[in-house]
N, C-alpha and C positions, 0 to 999 in steps of 0.2 A: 735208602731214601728216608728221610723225617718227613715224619705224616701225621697230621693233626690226630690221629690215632691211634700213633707207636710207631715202629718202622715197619714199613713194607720192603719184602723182599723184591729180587730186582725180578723176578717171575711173574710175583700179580701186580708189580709195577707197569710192565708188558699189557700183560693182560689186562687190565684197566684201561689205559692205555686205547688200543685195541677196540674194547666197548665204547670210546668215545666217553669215558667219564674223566679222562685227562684231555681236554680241550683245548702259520704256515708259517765271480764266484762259481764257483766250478767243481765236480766231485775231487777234488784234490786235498787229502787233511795235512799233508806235509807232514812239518817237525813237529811234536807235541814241546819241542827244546826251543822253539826261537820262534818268532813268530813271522807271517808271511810278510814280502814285500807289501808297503799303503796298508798296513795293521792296522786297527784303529787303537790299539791295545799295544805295551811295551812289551817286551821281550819276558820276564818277570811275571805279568800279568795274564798271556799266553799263558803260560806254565800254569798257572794260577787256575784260568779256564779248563784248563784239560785235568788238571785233578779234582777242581767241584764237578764236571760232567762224569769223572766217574765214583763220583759219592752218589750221583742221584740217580745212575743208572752201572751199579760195578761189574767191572768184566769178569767174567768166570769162563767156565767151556766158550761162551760165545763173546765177541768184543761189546766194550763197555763205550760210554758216554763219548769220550775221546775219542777212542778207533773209530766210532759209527761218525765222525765230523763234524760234532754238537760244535766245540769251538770254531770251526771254519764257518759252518750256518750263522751262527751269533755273529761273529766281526763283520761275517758280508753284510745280515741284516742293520749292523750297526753302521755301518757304511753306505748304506742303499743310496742314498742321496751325493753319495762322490763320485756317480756315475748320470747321465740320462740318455735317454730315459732309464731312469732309477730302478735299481734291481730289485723291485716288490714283486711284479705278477710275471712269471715267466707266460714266454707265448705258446703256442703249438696249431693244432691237434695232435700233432704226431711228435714223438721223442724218436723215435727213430729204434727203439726196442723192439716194435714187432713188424714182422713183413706187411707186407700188400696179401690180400688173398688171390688164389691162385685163379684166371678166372673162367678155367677149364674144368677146375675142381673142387671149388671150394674152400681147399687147405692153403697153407700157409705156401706162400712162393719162394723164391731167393729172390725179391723185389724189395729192398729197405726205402721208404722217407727219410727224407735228411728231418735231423732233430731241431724241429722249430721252437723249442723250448729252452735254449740258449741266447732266442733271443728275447728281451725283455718288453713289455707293451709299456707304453706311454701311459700314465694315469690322471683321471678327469681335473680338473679343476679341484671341486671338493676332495677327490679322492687324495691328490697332493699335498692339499694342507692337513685332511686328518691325517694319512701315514707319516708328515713331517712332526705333526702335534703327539705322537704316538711315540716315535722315534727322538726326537729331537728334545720334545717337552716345549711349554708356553715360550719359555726363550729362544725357541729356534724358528719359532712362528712370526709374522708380522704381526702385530696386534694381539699378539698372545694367544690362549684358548678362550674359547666363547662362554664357557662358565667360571674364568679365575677369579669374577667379582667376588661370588656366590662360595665357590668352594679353594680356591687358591689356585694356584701355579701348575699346571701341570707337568710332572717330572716325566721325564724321557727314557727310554730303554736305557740312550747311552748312558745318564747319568745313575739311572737302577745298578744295570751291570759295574760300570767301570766303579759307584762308590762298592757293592758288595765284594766283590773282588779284590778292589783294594783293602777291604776291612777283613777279608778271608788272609790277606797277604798278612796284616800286621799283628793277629792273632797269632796266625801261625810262628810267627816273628824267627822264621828260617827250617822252621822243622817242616815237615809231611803236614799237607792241607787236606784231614780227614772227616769225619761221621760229626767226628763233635765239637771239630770247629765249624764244619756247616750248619749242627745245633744253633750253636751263639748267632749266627748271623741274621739281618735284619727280613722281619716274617716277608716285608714287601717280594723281598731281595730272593728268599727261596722260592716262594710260588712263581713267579715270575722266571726265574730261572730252570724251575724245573718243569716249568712249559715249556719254553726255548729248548729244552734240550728231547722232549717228546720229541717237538717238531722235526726236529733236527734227524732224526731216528727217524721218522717216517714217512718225511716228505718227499717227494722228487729229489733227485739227488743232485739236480741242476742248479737247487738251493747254497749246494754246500754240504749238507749232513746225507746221511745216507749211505753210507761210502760203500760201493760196490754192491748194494742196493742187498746189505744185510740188516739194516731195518727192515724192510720187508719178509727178508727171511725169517728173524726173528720172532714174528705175527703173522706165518704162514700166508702171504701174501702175496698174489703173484705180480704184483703191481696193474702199468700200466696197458693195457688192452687194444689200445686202437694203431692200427684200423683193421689188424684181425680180427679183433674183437673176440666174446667168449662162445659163438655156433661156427660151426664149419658144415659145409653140407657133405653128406656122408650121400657117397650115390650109391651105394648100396640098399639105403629105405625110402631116396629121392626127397630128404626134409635134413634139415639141420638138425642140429645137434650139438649139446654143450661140452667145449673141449674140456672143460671141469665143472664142474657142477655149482650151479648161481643159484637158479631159482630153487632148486629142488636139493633134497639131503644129501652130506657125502655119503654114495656106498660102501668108502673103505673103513679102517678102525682110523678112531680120534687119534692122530701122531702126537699132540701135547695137552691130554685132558686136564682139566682144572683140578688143580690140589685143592686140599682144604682149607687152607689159605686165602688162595684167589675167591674160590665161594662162600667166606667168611668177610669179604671186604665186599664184593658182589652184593649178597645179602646185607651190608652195613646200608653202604648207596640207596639200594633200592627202598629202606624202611627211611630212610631218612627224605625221600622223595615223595612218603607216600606212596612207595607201588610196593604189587605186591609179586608176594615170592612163590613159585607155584611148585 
């Protein structure tokens, strides 16, 4: 990934990530060769997306931008409004990953909720014109954005995305869309982009990105909790207990401790914030 500081590898790109210093349709990524039925994107352009997701996040031992469904997250969020209620906030409480607890004992049951986060919630009034002004940009608004007098027009994901990607497409002008054609392209176009593609990586997988919920793996994450949740009661000491460890230290060894790398960018962030490094 091109980072206003050199490249970062795709490791403390993770791990960044992770700390919340990189700052949300169905888990199905398909063809990275064609794109899905109602694309918002050409066939060409697809293609396009799945090899910028893996410049900004590259597959090695574990799947890159692509495989993780960064492009399927993108087109759905680019789509959101081709559906309603529009597919921004998925529902729940329950995904349906974890059982009901047992309730003779505590542990987990063979009891699943059905995954209410398939289905999508209605958004407010406000909340529909900012996610359309967000999405869409001032021209896809009635009356535009409420500051275009002041600051201008405001541009759209879709129109972010689809011009970057077309300008990824006609650089490349047929070869391999790599490192340093995502250099050249426009600064909007990669930060932007390579949010969309965290997200994609770590979000609910009900988004689209996620695929087979190895973003989380990724970031040792066990994802989503409810309504087990993270105590079970052990009737052995008659008091709960954390099935891994939240509040309190892990007591096993670190499985992917930070290189010098990650704590070399770590340490960048934090002087550059003001805090400090202890």
């Amino acid at each position: 990934m091109i980072h206003a500081y050199g490249v970062i590898t795709r490791r403390v790109f993770l791990r960044l990530a992770g700390a919340g210093v990189v700052v949300a349709a169905l888990p199905q990524c398909g063809s990275p060769e064609k794109a899905p039925p109602g694309s918002f994107v050409t066939d060409d352009e697809w293609r396009a997306l799945n090899a910028l997701a893996d410049v900004v996040l590259p597959p090695d031992d574990a799947p890159g931008g692509s495989a993780l469904g960064a492009p399927t997250y993108i087109d759905s969020l680019l789509r959101a409004f081709d559906v309603d209620p529009p597919m921004i906030h998925a529902g729940g409480p329950f995904s349906g990953r974890q059982p009901f607890q047992d309730p003779s004992t505590g542990g987990a049951s063979t009891n699943f909720p059905p995954n209410d986060m398939t289905t999508f919630l209605p958004l407010s009034r406000v909340g529909d014109r900012a996610w359309r002004l967000r999405i869409l940009g001032s021209a896809g608004v009635q009356g535009g954005g409420p500051n275009d007098a002041l600051l201008g027009p405001v541009v759209g994901l879709r129109d972010i995305v689809k011009n970057g990607v077309d300008e990824a497409i006609a650089l490349a002008n047929g070869n391999a869309i790599d490192e340093t054609i995502y250099a050249q392209l426009d600064q909007t176009f990669q930060q932007t982009f390579s949010e969309l593609v965290v997200e994609a990586a770590l979000a609910i997988p009900e988004y689209g990105g996620n695929a087979q919920l190895q973003g989380w793996a990724l970031v040792h994450f066990d994802g989503d909790s409810a309504p087990l949740g993270y105590t079970i009661w052990d009737q052995t000491t008659s008091s709960y207990v954390e099935r891994k460890p939240v509040s309190t230290a892990d007591p096993g060894p670190d499985v992917d401790p930070m290189d010098d790398d990650t704590i070399k960018q770590l340490t960048l962030y934090t002087n550059l914030l003001n805090g400090r490094v202890s």
